[in-house]
MDTraj code that builds the backbone (N, CA, C; nanometers):
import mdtraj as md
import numpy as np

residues = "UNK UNK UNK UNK UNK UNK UNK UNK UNK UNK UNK UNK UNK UNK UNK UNK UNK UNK UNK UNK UNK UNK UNK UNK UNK UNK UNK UNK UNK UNK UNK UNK UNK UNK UNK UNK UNK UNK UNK UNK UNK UNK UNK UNK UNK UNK UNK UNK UNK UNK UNK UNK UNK UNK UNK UNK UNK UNK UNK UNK UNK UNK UNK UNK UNK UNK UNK UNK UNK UNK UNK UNK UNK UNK UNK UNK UNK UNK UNK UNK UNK UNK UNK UNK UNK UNK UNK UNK UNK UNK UNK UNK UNK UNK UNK UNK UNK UNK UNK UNK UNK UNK UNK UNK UNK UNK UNK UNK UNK UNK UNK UNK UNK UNK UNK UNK UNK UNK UNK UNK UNK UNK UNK UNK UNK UNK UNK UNK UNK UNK UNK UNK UNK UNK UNK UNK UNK UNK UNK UNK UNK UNK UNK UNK UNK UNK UNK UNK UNK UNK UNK UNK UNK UNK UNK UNK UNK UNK UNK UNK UNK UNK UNK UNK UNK UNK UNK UNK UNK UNK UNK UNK".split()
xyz = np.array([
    [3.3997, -4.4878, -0.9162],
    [3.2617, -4.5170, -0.8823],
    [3.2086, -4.4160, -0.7801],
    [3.3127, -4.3360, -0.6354],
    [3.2181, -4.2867, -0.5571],
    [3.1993, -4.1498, -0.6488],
    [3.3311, -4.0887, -0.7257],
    [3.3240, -3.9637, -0.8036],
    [3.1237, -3.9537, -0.8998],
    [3.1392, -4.0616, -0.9663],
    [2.9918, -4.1102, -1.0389],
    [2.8898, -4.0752, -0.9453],
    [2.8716, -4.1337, -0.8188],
    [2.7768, -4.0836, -0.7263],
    [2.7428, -3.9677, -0.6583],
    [2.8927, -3.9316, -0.6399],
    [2.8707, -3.7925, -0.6219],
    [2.8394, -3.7138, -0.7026],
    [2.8481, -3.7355, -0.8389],
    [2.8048, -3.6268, -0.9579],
    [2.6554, -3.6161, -0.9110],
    [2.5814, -3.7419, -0.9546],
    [2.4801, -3.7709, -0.9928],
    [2.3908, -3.7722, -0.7989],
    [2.4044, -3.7819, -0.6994],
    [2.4046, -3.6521, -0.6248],
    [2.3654, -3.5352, -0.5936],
    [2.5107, -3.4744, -0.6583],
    [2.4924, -3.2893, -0.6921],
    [2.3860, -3.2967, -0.8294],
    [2.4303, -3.3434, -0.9061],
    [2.2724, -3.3556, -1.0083],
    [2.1770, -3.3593, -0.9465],
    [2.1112, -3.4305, -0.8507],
    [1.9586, -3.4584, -0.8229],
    [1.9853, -3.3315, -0.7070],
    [2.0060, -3.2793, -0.6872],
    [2.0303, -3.1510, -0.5546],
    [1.9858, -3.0452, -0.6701],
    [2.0824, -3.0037, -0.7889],
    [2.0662, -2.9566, -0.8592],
    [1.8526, -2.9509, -0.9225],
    [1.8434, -3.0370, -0.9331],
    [1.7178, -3.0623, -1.0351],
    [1.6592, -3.0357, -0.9151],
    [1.6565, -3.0850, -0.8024],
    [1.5233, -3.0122, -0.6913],
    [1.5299, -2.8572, -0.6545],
    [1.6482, -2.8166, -0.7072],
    [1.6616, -2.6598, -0.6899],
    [1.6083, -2.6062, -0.7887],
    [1.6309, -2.6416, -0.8958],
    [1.5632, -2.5913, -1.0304],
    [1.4275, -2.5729, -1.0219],
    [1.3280, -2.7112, -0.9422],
    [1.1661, -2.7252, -0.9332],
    [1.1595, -2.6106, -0.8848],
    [1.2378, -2.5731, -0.7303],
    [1.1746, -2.5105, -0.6168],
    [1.1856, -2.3848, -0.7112],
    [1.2828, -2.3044, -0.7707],
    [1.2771, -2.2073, -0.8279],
    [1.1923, -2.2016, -0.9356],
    [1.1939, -2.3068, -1.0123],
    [1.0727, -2.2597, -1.0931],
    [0.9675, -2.2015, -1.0573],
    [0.9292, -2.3354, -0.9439],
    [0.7523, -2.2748, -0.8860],
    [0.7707, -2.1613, -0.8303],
    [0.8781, -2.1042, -0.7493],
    [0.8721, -1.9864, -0.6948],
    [0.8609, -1.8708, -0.7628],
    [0.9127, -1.8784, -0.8998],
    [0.9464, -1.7436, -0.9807],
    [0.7884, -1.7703, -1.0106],
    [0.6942, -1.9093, -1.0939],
    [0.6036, -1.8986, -1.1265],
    [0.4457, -1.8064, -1.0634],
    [0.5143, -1.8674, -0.8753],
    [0.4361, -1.7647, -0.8111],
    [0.4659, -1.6412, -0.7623],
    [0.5119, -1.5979, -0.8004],
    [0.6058, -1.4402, -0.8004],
    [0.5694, -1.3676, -0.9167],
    [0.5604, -1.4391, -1.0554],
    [0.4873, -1.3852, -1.2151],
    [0.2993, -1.3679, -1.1302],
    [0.2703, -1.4958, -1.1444],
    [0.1091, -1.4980, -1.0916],
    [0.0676, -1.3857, -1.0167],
    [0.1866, -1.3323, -0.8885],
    [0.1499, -1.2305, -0.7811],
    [0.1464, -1.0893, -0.8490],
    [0.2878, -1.0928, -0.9506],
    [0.2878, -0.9289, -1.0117],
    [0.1895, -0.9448, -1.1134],
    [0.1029, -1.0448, -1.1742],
    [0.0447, -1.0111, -1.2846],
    [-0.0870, -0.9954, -1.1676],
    [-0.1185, -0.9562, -1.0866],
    [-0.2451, -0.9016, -0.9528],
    [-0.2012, -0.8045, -0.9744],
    [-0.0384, -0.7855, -0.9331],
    [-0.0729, -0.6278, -0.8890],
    [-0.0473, -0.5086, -1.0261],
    [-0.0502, -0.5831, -1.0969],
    [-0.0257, -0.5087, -1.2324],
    [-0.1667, -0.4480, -1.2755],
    [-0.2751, -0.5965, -1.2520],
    [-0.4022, -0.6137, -1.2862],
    [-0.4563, -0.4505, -1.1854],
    [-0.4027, -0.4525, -1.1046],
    [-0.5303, -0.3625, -0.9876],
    [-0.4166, -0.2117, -0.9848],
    [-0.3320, -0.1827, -1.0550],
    [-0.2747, -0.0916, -1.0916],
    [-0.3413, 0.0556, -1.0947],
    [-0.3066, 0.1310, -0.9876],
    [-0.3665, 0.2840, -1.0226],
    [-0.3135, 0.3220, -1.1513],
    [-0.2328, 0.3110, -1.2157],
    [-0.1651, 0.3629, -1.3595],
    [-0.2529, 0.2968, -1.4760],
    [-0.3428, 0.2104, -1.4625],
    [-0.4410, 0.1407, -1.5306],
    [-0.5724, 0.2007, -1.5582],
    [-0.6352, 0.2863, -1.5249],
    [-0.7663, 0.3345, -1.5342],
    [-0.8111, 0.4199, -1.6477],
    [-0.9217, 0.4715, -1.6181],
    [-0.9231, 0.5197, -1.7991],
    [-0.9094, 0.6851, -1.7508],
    [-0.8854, 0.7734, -1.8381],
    [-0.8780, 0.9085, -1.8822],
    [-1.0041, 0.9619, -1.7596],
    [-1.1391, 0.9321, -1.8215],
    [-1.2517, 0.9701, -1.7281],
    [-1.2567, 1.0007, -1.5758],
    [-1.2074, 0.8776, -1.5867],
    [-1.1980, 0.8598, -1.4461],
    [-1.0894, 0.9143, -1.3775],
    [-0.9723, 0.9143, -1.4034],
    [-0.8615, 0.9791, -1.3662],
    [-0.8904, 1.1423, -1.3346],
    [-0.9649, 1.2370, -1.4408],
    [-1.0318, 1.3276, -1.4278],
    [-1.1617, 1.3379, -1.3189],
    [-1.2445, 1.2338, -1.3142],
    [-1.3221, 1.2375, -1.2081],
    [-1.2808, 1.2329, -1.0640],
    [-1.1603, 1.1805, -1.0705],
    [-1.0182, 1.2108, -0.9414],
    [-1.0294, 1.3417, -0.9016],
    [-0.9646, 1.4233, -0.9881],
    [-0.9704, 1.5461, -0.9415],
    [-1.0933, 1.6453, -0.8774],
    [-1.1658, 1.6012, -0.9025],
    [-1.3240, 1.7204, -0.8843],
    [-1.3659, 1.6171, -0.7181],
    [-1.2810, 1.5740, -0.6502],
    [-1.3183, 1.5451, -0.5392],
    [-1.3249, 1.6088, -0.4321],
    [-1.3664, 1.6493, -0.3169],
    [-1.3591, 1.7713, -0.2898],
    [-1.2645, 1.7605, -0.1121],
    [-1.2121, 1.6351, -0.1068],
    [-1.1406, 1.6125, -0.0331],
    [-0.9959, 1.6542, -0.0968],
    [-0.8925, 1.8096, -0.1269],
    [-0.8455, 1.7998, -0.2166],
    [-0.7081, 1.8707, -0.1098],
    [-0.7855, 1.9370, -0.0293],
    [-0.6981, 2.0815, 0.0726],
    [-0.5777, 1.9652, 0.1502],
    [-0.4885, 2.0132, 0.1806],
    [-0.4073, 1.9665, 0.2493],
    [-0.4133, 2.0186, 0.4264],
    [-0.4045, 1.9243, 0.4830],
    [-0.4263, 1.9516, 0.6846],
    [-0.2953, 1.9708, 0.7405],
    [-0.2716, 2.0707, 0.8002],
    [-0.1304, 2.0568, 0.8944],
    [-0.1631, 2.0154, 1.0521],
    [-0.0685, 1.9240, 1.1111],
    [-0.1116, 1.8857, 1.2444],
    [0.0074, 1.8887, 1.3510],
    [0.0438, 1.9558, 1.4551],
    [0.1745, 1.8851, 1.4874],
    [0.1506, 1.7827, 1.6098],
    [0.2420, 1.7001, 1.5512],
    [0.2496, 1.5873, 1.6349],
    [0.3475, 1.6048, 1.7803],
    [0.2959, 1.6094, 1.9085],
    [0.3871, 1.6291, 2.0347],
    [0.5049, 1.5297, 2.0188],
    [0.6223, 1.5411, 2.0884],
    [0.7164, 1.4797, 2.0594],
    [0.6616, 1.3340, 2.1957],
    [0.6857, 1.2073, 2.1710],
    [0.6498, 1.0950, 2.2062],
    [0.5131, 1.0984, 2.1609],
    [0.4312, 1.1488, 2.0944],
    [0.3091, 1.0636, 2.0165],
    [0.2692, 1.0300, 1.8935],
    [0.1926, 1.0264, 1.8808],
    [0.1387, 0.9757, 1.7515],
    [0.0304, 1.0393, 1.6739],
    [-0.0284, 1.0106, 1.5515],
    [-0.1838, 1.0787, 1.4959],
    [-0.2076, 0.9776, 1.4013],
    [-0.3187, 0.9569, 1.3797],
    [-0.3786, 0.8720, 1.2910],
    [-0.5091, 0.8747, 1.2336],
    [-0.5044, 0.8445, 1.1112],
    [-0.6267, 0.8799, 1.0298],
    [-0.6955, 0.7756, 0.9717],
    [-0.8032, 0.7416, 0.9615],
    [-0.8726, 0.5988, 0.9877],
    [-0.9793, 0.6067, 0.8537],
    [-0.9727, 0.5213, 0.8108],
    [-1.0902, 0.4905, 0.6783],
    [-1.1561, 0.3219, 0.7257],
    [-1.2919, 0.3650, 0.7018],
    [-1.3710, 0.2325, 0.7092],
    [-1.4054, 0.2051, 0.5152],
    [-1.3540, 0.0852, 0.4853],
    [-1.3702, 0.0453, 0.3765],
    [-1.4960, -0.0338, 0.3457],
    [-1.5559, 0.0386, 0.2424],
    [-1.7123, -0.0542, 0.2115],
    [-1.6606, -0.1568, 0.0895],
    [-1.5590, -0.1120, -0.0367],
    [-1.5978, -0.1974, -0.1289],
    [-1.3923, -0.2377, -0.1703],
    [-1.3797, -0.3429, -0.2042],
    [-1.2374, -0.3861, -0.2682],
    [-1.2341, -0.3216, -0.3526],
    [-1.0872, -0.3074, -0.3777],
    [-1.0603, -0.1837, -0.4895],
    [-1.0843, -0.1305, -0.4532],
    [-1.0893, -0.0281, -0.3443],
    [-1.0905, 0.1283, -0.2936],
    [-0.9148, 0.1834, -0.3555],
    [-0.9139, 0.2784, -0.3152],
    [-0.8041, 0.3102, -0.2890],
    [-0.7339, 0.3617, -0.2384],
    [-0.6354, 0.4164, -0.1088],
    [-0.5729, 0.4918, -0.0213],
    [-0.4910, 0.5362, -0.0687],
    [-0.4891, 0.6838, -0.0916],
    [-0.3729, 0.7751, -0.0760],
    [-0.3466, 0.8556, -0.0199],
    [-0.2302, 0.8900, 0.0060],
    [-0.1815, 0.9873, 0.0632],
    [-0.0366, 1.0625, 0.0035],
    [-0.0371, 1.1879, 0.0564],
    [0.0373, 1.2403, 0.0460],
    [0.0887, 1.3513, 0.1641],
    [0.2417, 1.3392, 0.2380],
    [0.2925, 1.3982, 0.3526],
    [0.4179, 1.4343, 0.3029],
    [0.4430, 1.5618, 0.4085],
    [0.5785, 1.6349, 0.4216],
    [0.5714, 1.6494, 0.5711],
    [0.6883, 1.6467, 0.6201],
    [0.7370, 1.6842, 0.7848],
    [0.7698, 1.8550, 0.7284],
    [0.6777, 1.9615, 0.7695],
    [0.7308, 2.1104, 0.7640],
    [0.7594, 2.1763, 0.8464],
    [0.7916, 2.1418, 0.9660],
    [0.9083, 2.1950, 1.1167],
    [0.9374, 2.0649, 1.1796],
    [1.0409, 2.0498, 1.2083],
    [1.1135, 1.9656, 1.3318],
    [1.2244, 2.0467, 1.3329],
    [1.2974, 2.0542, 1.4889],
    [1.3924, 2.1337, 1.5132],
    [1.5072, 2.0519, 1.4967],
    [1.5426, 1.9027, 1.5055],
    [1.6608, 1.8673, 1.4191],
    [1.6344, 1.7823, 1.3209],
    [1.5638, 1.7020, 1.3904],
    [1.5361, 1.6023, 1.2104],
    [1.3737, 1.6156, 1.1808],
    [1.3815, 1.5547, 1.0430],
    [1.2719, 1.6703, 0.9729],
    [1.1689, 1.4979, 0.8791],
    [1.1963, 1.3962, 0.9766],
    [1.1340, 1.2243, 0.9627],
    [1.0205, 1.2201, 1.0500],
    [0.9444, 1.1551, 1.0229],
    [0.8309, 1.1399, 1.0934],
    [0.7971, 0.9331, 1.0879],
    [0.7996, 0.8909, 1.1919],
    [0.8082, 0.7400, 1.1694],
    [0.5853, 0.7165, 1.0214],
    [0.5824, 0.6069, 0.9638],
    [0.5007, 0.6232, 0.8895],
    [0.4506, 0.4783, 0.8842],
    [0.2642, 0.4126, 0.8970],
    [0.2827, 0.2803, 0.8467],
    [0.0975, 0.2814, 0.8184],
    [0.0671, 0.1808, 0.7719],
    [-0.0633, 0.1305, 0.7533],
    [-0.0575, 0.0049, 0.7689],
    [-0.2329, -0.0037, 0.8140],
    [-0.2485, -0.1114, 0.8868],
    [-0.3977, -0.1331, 0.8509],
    [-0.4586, -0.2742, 0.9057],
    [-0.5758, -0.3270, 0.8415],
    [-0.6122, -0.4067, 0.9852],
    [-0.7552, -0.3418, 0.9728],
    [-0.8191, -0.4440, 1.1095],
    [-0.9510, -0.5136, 1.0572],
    [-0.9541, -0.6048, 1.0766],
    [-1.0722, -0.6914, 1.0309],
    [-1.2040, -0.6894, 1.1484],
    [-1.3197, -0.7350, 1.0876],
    [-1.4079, -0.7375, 1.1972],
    [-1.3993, -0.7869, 1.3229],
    [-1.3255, -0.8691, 1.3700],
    [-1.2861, -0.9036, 1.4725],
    [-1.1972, -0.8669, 1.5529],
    [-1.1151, -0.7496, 1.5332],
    [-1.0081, -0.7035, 1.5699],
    [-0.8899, -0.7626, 1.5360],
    [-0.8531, -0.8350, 1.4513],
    [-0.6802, -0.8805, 1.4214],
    [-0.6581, -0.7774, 1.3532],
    [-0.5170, -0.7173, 1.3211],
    [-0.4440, -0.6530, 1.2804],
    [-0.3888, -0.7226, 1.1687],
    [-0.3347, -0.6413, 1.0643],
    [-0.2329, -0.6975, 0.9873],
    [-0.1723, -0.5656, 0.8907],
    [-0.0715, -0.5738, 0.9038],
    [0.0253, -0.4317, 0.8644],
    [0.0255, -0.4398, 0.7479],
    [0.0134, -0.3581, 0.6792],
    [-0.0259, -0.3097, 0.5135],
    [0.1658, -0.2569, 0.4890],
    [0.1574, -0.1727, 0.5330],
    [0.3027, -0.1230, 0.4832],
    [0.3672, -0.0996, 0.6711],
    [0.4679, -0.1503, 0.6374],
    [0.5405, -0.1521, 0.7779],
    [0.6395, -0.0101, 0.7987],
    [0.6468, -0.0170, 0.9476],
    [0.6527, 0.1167, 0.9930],
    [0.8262, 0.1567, 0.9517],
    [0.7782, 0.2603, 0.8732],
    [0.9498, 0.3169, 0.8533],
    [0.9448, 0.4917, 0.8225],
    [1.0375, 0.6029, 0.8136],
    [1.0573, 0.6887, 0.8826],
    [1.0945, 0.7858, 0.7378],
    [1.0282, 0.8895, 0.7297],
    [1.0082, 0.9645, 0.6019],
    [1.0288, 1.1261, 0.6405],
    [1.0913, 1.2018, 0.5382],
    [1.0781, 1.3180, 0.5807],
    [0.9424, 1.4061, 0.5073],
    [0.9268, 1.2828, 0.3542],
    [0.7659, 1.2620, 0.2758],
    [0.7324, 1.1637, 0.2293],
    [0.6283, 1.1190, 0.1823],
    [0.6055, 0.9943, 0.0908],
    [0.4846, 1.0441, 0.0632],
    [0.4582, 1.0040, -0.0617],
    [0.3157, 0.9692, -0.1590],
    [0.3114, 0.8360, -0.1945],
    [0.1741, 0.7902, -0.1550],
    [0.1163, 0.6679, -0.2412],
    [-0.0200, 0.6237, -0.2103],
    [0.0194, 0.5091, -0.2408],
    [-0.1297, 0.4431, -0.2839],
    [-0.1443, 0.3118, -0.2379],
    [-0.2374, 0.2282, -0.2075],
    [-0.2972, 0.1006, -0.1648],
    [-0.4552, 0.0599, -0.2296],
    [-0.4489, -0.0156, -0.2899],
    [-0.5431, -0.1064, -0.3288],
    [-0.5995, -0.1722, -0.2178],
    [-0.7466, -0.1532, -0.1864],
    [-0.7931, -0.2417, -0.0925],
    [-0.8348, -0.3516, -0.1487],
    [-0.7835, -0.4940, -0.0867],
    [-0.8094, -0.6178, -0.1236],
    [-0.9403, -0.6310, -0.0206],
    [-0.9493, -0.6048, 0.0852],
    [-1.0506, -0.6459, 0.1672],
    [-1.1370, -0.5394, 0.2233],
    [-1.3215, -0.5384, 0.2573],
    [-1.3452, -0.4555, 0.3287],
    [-1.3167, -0.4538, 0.4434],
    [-1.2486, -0.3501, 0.5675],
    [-1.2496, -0.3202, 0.6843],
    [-1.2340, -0.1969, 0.6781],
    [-1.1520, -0.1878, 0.8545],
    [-1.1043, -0.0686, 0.8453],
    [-0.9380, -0.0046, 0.8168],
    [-0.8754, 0.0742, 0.7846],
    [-0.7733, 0.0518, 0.7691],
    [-0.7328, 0.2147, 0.8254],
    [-0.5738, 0.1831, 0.8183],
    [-0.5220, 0.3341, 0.9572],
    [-0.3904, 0.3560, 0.9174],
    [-0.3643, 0.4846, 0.9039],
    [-0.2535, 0.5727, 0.8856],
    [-0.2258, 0.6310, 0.9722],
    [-0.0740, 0.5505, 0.9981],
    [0.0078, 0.6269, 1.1420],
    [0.1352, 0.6993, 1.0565],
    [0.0853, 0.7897, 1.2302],
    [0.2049, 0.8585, 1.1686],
    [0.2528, 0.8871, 1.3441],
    [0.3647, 0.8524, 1.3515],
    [0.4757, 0.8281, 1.4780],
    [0.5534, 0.9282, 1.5025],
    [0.5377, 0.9739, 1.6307],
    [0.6430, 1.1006, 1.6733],
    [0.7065, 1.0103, 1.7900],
    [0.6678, 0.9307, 1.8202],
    [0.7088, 0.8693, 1.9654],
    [0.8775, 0.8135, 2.0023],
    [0.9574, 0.7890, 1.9001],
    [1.0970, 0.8269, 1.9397],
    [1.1740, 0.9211, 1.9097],
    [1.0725, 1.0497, 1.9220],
    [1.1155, 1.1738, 1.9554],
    [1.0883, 1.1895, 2.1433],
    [1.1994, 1.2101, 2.2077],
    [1.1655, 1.2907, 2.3190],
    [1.1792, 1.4346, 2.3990],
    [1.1819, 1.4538, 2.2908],
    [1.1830, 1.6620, 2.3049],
    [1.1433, 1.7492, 2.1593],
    [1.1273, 1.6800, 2.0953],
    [1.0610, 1.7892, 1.9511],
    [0.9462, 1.7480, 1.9114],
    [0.8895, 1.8195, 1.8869],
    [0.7197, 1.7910, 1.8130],
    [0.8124, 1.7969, 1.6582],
    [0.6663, 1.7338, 1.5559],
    [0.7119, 1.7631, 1.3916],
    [0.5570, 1.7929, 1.3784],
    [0.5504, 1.9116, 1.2687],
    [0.4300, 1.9660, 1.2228],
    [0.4207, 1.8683, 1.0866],
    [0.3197, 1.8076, 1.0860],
    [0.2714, 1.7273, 0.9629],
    [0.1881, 1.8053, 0.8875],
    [0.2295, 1.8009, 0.7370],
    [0.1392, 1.8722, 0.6210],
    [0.1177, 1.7342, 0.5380],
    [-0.0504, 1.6957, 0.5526],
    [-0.0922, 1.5691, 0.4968],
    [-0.1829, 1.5959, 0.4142],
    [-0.2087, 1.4981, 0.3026],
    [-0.3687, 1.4775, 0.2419],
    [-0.3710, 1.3561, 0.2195],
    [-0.5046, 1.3025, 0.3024],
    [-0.5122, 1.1323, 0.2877],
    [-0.6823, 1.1441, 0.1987],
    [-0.6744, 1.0198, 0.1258],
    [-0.8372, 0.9934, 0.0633],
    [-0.8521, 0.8630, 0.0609],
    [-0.9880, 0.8553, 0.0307],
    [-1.0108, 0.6716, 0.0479],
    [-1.1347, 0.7378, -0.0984],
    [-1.0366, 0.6428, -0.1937],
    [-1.1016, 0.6745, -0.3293],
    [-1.1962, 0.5389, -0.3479],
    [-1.2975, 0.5253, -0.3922],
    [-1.3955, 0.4097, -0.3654],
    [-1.3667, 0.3403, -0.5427],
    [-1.3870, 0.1884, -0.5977],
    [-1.3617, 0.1888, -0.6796],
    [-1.4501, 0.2413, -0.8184],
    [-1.3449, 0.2136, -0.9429],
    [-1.4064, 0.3163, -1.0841],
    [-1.4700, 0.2030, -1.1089],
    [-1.6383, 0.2557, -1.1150],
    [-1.7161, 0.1785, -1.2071],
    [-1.7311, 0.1332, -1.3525],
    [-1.6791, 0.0563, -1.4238],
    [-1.7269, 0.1232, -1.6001],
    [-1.8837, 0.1355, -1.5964],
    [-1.8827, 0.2689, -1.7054],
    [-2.0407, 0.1944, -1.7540],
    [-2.0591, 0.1498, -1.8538],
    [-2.1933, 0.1114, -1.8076],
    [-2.2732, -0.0133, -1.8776],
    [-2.2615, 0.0296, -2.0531],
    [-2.2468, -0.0735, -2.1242],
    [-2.2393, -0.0159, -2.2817],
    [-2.4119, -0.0550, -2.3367],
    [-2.4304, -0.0168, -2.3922],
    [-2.6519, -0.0109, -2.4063],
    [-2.6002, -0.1265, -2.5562],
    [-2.6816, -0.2494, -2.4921],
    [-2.6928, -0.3356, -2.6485],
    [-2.7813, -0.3251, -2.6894],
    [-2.7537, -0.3113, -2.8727],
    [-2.8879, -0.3174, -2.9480],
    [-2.9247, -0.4487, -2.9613],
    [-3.0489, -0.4494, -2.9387],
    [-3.1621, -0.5597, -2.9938],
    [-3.1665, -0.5775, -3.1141],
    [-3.1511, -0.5090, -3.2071],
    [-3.1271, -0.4790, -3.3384],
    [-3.0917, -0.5860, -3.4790],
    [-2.9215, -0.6143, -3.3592],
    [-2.8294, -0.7086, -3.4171],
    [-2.8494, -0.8457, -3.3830],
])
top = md.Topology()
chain = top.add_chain()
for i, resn in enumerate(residues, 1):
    res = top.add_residue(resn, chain, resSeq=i)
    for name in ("N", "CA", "C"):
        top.add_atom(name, md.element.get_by_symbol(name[0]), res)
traj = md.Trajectory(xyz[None], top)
């Protein structure tokens, strides 16, 4: 009899683990089918081409003193923007990382970290703006205390692709 209870027990332990995972994977599908939805790899031909003829295109070199920082700031007008960037560290005298993060400030001043701070010798990418504010690209020299790193960057704040309008006939 206690063997019976204990099955049945681990059964009902069992079946509330099963719920919790279900719903969890369910909202984990729901979340990637967003970010699938708002996908830079999603857009049409046109537009992808209208990418290029932007004239924000040159790349900036900056060096960063060893203990500081630089940062490059976009005020966002519309969701669906998009942030990219692209960096290389091209001198440091021993390591060749530059700490890296984005961040989001709302009208009121709260913060909230977009991509958290971690340490690259390059990275390229991209961010979908979910919200208008402002948003900020750091870039960290500050646990360096004797080498500067020369940063070779290109950041853009791509605004979102409109379709256009298709002309209906009256016709039909």
């Amino acid at each position: 009899m206690l063997k019976l209870r204990r099955k049945r027990h681990q059964v009902a332990i069992l079946e509330q683990a099963v719920d919790v995972y279900t719903s969890e994977f369910e909202s984990f599908i729901k979340f990637i089918s967003g970010v699938f939805a708002n996908s830079p790899f999603f857009i049409s031909a046109e537009a992808a081409g209208a990418l290029e003829t932007r004239k924000n295109d040159e790349y900036k070199e900056i060096t960063i003193p060893a203990g500081k920082n630089f940062e490059v700031s976009f005020s966002v007008d519309s969701v669906n923007s998009y942030i990219a960037w692209d960096f290389s560290v091209v001198q440091g005298k021993i390591s060749t990382d530059i700490g890296f993060s984005l961040e989001y400030t709302n009208e009121s001043g709260e913060k909230t970290l977009i991509l958290p701070y971690r340490r690259h010798e390059s990275d390229q990418g991209n961010f979908c703006t979910v919200l208008v504010g402002n948003y900020k690209l750091l870039w960290d020299n500050t646990y360096s205390t004797f080498f500067k790193k020369v940063l070779r960057y290109r950041v853009d704040c791509i605004p979102p692709v409109v379709e256009p309008m298709q002309p209906t006939n009256e016709a039909e």
